[in-house]
N, C-alpha and C positions, 0 to 999 in steps of 0.2 A: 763429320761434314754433312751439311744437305744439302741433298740434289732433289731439285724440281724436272719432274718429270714433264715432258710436253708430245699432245697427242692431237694434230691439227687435223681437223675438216674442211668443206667449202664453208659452211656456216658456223664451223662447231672447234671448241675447241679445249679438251680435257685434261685434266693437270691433274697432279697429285707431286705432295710434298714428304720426302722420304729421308729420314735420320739412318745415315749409313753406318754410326757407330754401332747401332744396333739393328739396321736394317727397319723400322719400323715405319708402317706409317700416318706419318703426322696427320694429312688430311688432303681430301680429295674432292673433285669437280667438275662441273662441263659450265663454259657457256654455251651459250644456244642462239641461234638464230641469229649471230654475225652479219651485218649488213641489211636486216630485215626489219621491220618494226618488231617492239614486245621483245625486244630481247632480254636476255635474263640470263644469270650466272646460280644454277644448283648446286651450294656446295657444303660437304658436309665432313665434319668434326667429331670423329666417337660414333656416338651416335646421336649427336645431335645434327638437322640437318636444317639450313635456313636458304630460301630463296632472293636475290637480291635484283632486282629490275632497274636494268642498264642501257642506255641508248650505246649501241656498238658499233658505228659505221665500218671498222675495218679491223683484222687481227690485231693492228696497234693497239687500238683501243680496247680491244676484249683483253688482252694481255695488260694491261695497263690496270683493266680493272681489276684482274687476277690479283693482279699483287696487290691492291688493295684491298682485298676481300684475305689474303694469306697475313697478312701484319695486321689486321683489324683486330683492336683492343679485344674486343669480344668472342668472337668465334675465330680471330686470327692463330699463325703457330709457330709465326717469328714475329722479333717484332721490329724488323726493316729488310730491306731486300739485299741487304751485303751481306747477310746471316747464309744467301746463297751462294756456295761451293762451286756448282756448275748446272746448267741445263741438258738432258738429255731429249733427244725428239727421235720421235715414232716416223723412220719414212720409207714408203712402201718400196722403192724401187730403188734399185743402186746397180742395175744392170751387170754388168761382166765386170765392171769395173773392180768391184769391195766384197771381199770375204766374209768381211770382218767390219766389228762398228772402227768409226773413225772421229777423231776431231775433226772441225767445221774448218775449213777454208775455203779461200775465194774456187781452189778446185775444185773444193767437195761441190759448192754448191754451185759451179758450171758442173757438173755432171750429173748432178740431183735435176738437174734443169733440162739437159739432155735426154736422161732418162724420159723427158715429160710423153713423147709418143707412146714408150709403153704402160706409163704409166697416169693418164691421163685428169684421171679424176684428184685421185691422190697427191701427185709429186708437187702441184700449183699450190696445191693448200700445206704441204709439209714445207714447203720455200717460205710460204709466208708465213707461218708461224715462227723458224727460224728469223729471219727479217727483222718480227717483231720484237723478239726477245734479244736483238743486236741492238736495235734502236733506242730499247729502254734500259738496257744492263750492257752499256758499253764496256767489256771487257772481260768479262766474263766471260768463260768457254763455254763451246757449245758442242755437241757430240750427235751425230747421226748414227743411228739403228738402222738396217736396213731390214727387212719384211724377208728382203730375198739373199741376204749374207749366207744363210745357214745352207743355202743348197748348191751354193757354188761347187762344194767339193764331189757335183755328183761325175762321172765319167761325160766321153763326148754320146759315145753310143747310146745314156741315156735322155740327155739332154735334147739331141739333136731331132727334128720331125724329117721325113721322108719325103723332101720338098724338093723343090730344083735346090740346089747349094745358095744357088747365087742370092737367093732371096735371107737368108742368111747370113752371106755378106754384106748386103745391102740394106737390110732391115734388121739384123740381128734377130730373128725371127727363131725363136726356141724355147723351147722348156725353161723355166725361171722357178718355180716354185713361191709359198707365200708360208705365211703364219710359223715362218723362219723362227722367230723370236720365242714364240711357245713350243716349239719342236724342243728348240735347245736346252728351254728351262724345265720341261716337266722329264727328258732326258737323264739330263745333269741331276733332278731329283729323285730320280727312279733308281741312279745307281747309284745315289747319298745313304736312300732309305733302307737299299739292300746292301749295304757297306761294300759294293764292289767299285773295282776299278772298271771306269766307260770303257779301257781296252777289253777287250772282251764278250761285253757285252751287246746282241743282236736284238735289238728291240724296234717294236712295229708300234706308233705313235698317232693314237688316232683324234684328231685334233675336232671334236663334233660341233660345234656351236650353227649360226644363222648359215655363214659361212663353213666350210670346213671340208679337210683335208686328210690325206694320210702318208707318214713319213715314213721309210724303213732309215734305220739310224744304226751303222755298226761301226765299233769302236771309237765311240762318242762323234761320228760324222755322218752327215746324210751320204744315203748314197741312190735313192730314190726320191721321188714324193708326188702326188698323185695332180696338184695343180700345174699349170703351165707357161707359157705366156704369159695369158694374165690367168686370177683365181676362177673362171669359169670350166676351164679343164677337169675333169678327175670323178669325183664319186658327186651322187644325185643332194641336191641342197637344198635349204629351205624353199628360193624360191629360182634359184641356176638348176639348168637340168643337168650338169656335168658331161663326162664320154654321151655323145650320140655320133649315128654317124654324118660326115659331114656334108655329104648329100643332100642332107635332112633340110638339111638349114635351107640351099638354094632351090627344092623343090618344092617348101613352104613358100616360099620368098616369089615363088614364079606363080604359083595355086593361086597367093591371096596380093598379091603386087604388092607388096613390099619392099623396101626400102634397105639396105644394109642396116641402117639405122633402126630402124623400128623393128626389125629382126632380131638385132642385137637385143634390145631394150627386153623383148618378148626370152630370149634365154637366159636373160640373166635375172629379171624381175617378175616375170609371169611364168616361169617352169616350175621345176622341182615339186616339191611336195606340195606348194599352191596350186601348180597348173596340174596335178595330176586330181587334187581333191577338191580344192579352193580353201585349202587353209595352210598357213607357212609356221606356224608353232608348232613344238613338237607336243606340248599339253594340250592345243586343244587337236590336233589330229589323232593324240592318244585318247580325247574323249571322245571323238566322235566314233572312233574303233567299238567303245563300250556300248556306244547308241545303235550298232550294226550296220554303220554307213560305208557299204563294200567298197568304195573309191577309197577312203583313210585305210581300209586295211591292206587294199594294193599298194599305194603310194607307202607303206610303212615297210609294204614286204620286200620292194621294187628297192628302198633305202637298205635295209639291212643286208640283200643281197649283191649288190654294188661293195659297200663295207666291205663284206664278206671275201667280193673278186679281188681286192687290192691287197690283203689281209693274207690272201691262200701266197698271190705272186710274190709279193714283198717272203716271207717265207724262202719262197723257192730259191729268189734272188740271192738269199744270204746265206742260203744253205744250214735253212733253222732259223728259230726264234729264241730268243729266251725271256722277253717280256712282251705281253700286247698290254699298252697302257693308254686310257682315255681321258680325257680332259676336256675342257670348256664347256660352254653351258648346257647342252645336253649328254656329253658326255659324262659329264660329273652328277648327274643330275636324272638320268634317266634310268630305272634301275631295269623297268623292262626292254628296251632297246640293248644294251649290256648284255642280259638273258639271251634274247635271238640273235645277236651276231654272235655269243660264244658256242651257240648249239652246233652240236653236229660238226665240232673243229678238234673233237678230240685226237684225230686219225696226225694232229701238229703238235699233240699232248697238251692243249688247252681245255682245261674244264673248268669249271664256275660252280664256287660255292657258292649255290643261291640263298641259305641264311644270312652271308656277313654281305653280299651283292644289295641286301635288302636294310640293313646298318647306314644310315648317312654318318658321314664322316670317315667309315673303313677304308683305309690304302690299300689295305692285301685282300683283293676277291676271291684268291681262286682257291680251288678244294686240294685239301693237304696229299692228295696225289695226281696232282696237274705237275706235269713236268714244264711247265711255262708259268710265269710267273703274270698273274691279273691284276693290274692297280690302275686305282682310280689316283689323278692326282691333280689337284686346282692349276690351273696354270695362274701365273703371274708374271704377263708380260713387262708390266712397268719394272717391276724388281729387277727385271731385267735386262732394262735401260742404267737402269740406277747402277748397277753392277757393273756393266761395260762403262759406263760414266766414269764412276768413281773411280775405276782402275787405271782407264788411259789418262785422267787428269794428275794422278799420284803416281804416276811412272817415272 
């Protein structure tokens, strides 16, 4: 069967077409700039990759062109759109309501819509991508992901903030957790690779990319995770400053008269590792470390130590670990950041073999007498749409 995977923006909108007999996939893409002049659909095949310039007024129409661009004689990889199975879509918030992904109904998507306060940017643009692909593939199923399924099962006591209650009741106001979707898959791969059963198994899931998070995961379920309401909660980010304390915020906001809004804007897009250095990559704030530019090596050190705070608790919480495993794109990717969050963790029996840490492509980092198991593992959040896809439709 294929499943087309769908991953909606305000402007943007990424797909990838995925053959479930074997799991592989066929081919993948973004449009861009939806609603915008210059719009354009990158999308590429193997490894061949060709650009195609599209006027796009709305998701209908970026979607429309999608499947044109997938059945095209040339760089197509079906060759008509009933060849598609089902649609799967990326959507960040599914509030209290979904553990678990689910087929599209008129409820799912009043509650996808519901969700829209806390999830504001997101849930408008995963509505319309869903919309789109009703419009043009009448009858076809459709299946929501949710961002925040995987941390439902955390307890209240974790969940809950220390807040009047009633704001709670009234705003649903609490811990939600995000990058649900890659917790579960590099999870579920960590105890494929190590032929164990997930009962059992206490693993601390550090999910590093622009964005990024940290999950304690025992007996294949969340039972922590470091984001919260929304993904600005937790450890310090590219450009989110993550935990500060929350004073901070209104005694900035009073200094420089600020605005909630433009306060917000400043923690989530001018913090972290930009506001600290003025750079939000983790390549180039690892070069400017080499150049001796002492703000990159605070903002580096100020990062791995945060990691490090979530890393010790999570531990404690579960009484043990038995894997820390990293993923996305600096976590997979960065072999000296890897090095300094595992220093000085041996007293959890984590140590690091720094030869195979230095291997691209190595799963197993850690030194053959770490009593904790170190791996590196790609995430693949689409797979993992495709996977819940395919299953609830074949049930």
């Amino acid at each position: 069967m294929i499943i087309l995977v769908i991953n909606s923006g305000s402007s943007s909108l990424k797909y990838q077409v995925i053959d479930m007999t074997n799991e592989s996939l066929l081919c993948k893409g973004i449009a861009e700039r939806i609603g915008i002049e210059n719009a354009f659909i990158k999308h590429q095949k193997g490894d061949v990759e060709k650009v195609f310039d599209f006027e796009m007024k709305d998701h209908t129409a970026a979607f429309n062109h999608v499947l044109e661009v997938i059945t095209d004689p040339e760089v197509g990889v079906i060759k008509s759109k009933d060849e598609i199975g089902a649609i799967g879509h990326r959507v960040l918030h599914g509030g209290e309501k979904y553990a678990c992904s689910i087929l599209v109904d008129d409820d799912v998507m009043k509650a996808i819509e519901d969700c829209i306060p806390l999830g504001p940017l997101h849930n408008p643009a995963n509505l319309m991508g869903i919309r789109a692909c009703m419009e043009l593939m009448p009858g076809k199923p459709n299946v929501a992901v949710f961002d925040t399924a995987f941390h439902q099962t955390m307890s209240e006591a974790r969940y809950m903030y220390p807040l009047p209650y009633e704001y709670y009741e009234k705003y649903h106001v609490r811990k939600y957790g995000f990058h649900g979707t890659s917790h579960r898959f590099v999870s579920k791969a960590a105890a494929e690779y190590l032929g164990r059963d997930p009962k059992g198994l206490k693993i601390v899931s550090c999910h590093l990319g622009s964005g990024a998070s940290i999950c304690a995961i025992e007996d294949g379920k969340c039972v922590d995770t470091s984001m919260g309401l929304t993904p600005l909660q937790g450890i310090m980010m590219c450009t989110r400053c993550g935990d500060i304390d929350p004073a901070a915020v209104t005694f900035i906001e009073s200094k420089e008269g600020l605005t909630p809004q433009q306060m917000d804007t400043i923690m989530n897009k001018k913090s972290g590792m930009l506001g600290v250095c003025g750079y939000s990559d983790a390549r180039d704030v690892t070069a400017e470390i080499a150049k001796g530019n002492k703000k990159a090596v605070l903002a580096f050190d100020m990062y791995v130590d945060r990691i490090k705070n979530y890393i010790g608790a999570y531990a404690a919480k579960m009484n043990g670990i038995d894997v820390l495993l990293f993923t996305a794109g600096v976590g997979e990717n960065h072999v000296g950041l890897r090095s300094m969050i595992c220093k000085d963790l041996e007293f959890f029996g984590i140590k690091l073999d720094e030869e195979k840490n230095k291997v691209r492509g190595t799963v197993d980092i850690s030194a053959a007498d770490s009593r904790v198991k170190i791996l590196v593992i790609p995430t693949n959040e689409e797979l993992m749409i495709a996977r819940d896809t395919y299953e609830i439709i074949t049930k």
